[in-house]
C-alpha positions as CSV (number, residue, x, y, z in Angstrom):
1,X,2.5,-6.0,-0.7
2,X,5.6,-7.7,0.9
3,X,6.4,-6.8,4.5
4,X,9.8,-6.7,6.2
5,X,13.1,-4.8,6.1
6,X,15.4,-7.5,4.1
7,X,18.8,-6.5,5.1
8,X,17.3,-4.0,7.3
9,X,16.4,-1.3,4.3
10,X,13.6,0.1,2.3
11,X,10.6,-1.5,3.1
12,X,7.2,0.1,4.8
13,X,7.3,-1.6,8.4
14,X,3.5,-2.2,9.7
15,X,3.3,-3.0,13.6
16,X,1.4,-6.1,14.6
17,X,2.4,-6.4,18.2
18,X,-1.3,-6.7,19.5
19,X,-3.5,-8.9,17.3
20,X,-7.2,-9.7,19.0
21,X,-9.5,-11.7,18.1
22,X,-13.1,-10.8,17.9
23,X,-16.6,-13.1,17.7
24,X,-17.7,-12.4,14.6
25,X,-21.3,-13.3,16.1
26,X,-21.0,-10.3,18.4
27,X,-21.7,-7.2,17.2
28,X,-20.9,-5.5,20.2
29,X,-17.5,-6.6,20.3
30,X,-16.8,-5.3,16.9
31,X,-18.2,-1.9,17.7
32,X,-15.9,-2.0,20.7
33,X,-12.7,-3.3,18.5
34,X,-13.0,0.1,16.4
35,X,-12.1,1.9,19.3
36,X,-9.1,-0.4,21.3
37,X,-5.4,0.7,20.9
38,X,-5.0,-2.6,19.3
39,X,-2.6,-3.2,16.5
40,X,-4.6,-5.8,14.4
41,X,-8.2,-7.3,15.0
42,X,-9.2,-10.7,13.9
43,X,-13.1,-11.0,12.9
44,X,-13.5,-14.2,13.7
45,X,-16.1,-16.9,11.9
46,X,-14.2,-20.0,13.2
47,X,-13.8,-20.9,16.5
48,X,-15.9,-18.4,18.5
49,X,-18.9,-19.0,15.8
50,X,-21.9,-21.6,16.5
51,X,-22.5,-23.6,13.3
52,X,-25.8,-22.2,13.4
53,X,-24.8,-18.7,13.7
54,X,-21.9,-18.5,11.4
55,X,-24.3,-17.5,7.9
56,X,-25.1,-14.4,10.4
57,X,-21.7,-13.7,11.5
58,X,-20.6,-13.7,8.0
59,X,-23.4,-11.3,6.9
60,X,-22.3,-9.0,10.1
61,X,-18.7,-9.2,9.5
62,X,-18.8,-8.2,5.8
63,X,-21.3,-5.2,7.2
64,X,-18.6,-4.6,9.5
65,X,-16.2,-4.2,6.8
66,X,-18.1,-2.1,4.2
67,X,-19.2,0.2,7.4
68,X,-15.1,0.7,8.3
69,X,-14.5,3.0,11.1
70,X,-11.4,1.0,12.1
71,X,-8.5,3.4,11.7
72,X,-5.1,2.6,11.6
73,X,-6.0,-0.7,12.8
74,X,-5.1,-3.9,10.2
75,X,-8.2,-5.9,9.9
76,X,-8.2,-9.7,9.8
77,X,-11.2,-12.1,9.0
78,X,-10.4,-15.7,10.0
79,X,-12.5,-18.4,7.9
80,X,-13.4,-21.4,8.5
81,X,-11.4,-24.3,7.8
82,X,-10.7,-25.7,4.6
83,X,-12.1,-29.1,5.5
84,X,-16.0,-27.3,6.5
85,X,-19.0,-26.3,4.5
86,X,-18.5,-23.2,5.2
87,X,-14.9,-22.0,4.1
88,X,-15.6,-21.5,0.7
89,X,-18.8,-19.2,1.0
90,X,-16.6,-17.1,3.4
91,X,-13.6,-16.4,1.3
92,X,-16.6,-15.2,-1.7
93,X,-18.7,-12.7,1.1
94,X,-15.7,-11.5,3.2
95,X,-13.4,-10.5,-0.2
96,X,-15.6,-8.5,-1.2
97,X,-15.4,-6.4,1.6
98,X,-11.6,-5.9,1.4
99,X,-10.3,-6.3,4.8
100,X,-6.7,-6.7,4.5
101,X,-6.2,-10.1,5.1
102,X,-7.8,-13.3,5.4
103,X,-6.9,-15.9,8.4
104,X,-7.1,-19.2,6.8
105,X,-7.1,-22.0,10.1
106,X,-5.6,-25.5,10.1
107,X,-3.1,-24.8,7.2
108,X,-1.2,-28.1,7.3
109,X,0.4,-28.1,4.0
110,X,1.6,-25.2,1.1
111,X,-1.9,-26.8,-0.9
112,X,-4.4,-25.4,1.7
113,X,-2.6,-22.2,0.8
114,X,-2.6,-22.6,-3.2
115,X,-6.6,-23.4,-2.9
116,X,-7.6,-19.9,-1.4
117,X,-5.2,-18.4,-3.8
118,X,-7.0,-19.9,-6.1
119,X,-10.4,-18.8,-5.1
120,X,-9.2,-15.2,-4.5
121,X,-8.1,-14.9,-8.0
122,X,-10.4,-16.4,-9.6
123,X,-13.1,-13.7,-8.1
124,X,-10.2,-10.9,-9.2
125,X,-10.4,-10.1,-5.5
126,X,-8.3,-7.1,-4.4
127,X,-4.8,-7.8,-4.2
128,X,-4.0,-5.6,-1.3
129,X,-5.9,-8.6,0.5
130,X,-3.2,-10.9,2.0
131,X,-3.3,-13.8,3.6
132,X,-2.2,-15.2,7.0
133,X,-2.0,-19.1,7.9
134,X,-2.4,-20.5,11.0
135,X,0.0,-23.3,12.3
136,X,-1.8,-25.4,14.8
137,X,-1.2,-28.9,14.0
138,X,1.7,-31.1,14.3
139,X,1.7,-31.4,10.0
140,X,1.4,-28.1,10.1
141,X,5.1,-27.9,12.1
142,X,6.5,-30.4,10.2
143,X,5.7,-28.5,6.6
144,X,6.4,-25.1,8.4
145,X,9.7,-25.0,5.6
146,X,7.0,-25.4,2.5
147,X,4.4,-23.4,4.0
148,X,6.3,-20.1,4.1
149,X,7.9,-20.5,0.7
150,X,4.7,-20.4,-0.9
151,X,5.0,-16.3,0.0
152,X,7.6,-16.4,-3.2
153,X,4.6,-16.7,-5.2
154,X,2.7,-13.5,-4.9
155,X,-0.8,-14.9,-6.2
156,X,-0.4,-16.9,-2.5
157,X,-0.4,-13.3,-0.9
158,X,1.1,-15.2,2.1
159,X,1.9,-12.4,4.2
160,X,2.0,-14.1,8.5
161,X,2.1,-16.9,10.2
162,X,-0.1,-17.3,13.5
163,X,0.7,-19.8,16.4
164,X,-2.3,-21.5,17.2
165,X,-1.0,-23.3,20.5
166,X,-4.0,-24.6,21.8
167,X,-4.7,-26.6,18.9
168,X,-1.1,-27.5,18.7
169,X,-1.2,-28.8,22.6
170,X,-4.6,-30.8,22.2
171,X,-3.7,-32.7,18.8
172,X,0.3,-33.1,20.4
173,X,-1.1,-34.0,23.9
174,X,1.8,-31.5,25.1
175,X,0.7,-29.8,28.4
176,X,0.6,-25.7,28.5
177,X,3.1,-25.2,31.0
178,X,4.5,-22.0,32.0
179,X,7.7,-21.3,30.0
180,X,6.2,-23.6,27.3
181,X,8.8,-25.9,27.4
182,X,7.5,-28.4,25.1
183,X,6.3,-26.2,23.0
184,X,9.6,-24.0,22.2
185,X,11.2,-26.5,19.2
186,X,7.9,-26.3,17.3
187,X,7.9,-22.1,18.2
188,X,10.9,-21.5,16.9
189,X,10.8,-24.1,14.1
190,X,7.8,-21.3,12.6
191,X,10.0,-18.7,13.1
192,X,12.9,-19.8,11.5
193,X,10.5,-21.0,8.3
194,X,8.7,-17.2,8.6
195,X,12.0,-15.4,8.8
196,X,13.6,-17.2,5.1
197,X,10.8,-16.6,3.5
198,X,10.3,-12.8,4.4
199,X,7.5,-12.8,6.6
200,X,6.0,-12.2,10.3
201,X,4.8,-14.4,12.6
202,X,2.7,-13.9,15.6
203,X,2.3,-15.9,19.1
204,X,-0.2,-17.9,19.9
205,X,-2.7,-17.0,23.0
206,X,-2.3,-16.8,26.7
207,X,-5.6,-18.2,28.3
208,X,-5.6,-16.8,31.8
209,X,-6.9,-13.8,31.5
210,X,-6.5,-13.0,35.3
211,X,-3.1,-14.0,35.4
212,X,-1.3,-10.7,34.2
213,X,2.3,-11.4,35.2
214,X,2.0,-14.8,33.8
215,X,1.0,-12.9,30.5
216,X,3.5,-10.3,30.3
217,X,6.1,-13.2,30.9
218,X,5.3,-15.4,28.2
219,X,5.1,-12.0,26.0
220,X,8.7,-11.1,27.1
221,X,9.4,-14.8,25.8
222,X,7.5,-14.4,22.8
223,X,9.7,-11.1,21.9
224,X,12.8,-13.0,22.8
225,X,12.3,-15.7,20.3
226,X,11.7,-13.3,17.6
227,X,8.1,-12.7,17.0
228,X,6.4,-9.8,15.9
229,X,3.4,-10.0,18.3
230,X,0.7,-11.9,20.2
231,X,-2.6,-13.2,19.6
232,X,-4.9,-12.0,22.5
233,X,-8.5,-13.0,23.7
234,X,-9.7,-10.4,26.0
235,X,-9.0,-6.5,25.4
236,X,-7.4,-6.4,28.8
237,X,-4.4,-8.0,27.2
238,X,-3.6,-5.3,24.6
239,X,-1.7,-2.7,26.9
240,X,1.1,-5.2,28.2
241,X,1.2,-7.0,24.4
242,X,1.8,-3.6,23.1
243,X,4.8,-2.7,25.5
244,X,6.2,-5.8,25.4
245,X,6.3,-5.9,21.4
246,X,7.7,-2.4,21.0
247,X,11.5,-1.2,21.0
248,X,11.7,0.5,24.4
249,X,13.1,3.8,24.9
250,X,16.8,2.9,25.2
251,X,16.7,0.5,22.1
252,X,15.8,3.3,20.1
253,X,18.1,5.6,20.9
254,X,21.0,3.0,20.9
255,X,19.6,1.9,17.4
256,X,19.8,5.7,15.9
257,X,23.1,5.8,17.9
258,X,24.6,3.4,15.7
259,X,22.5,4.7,12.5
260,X,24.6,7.9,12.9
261,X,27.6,6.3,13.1
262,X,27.4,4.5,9.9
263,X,26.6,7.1,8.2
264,X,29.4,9.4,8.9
265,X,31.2,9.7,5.8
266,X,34.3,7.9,7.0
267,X,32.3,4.6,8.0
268,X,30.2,4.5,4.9
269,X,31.9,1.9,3.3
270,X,33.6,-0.2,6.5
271,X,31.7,-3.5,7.8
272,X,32.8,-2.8,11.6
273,X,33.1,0.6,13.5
274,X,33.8,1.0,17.5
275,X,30.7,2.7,18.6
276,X,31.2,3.6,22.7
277,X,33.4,1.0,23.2
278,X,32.4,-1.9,21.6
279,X,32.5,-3.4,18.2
280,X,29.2,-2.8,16.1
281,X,29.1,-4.6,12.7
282,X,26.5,-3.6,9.7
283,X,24.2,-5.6,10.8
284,X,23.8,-4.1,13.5
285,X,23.2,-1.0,11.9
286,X,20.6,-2.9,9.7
287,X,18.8,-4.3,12.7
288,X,19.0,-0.7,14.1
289,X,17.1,0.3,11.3
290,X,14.5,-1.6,11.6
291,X,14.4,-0.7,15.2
292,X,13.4,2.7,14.2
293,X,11.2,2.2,11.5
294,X,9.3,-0.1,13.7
295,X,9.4,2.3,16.4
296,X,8.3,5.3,14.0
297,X,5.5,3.5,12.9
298,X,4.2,3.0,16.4
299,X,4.4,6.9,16.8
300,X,2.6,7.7,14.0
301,X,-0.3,5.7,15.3
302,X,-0.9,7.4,18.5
């Protein structure tokens, strides 16, 4: 089902501030993910897959699946790419194991979309299974406007974007730089495309695993240019993600602060109150609300 808060009301709120991918190959790794304090985890049968291996990591993700075991945690398979052998037989195994969404890579255009909608329905898959696209090529950037509409069509199940920098940087020759400089018009291009068409996006990777201030950095970036979470490679990344992405302690009481407010009965119908000195409009009370819920939903996972 649709995610979000339109307008700041009366939708469930799901946290995806930590979203790790996993080999699908390795079972150990899977076993481990059941256990992190990790928001999402991708079971991946892309990029971390061998050709050779990936009939077996399909077989081990869909056991993976059917066995459960992974809490609270939203669980992500990532096919492979529309343009392989292999896409096809994925989408057919991993459906019927339900996870709650599929990853489809290298969407480039609203049509790569349409064809695993396609697929899903015509195997009367389980509609609670969405699906989340990867942007990672510069066609992919310049359709970012068409891609997200497709989410108004709910056979599409469109649900997130994901970032996929590395790919972006290798087919854009751009260099990874710190404070991603070059990379910030085709960032925020997503966002903007996720955010009018109702739904999250999610940053692309940090590779340096050792370099943990460079990490929380481009996290507090990544929050600052309004997305939802981070895609991560190594479980040591989940803690700082996971703070970064969250409302801190102050927000939340400033955002139930202004809740309050509105809802005296004298503010209920004005559009601007003075709140401690200071003019707070509506929407503030609407992005307050969010705030909470988001905040709420965090607490009720720990």
């Amino acid at each position: 089902m649709p995610r979000g808060l339109p307008g700041g009301l009366g939708m469930i709120v799901r946290p995806r501030r930590s979203v790790l991918y996993m080999p699908g190959s390795n079972a150990r790794a899977i076993e481990k993910a059941r256990s992190l304090p990790v928001d999402c985890i991708v079971l991946d049968l892309e990029d971390s897959v061998a050709p050779e291996a990936k009939e077996a990591a399909r077989v081990q993700v869909k056991e993976a699946l059917d066995t459960g075991g992974f809490g609270s945690r939203e669980v992500v398979v990532r096919i492979n790419g529309l343009d392989t052998e292999w896409w096809l037989e994925d989408v057919n195994v991993v459906a019927l194991g339900r996870p709650d969404a599929i990853l489809v890579p290298k969407v480039s255009s609203p049509a790569h979309l349409e064809h695993v909608a396609d697929r899903l329905v015509d195997m009367s898959a389980d509609h609670r299974i969405r699906v989340w696209a990867m942007m990672e090529s510069p066609l992919a950037i310049l359709h970012a406007r068409e891609i997200a509409a497709v989410a108004k069509d709910v056979e599409t199940r469109l649900t997130v974007f994901v970032m996929g920098t590395n790919d972006l940087a290798k087919d854009t020759r751009a260099r990874l730089v710190p404070g991603r400089a070059p990379m910030l018009p085709w960032l925020t291009t997503c966002v903007a495309a996720a955010r009018a068409n109702g739904i999250d996006i999610i940053d692309g990777v940090y590779n340096d695993i050792a370099d943990a201030d460079g990490f929380a950095k481009e996290c507090q970036q990544g929050r600052d240019l309004g997305f939802d979470g981070k895609t991560l490679i190594h479980p040591s990344q989940v803690g700082a993600c996971n703070a970064a992405f969250a409302p801190s302690a102050d927000e939340v009481t400033q955002a139930r602060a202004i809740i309050a407010a509105f809802d005296q009965p004298e503010n209920k119908s004005k559009g601007v109150i003075a709140l401690d000195g200071r003019m707070v409009e509506r929407l503030h009370a609407d992005m307050a609300r969010r705030t909470v819920a988001i905040a709420d939903a965090i607490a009720s996972k720990t």
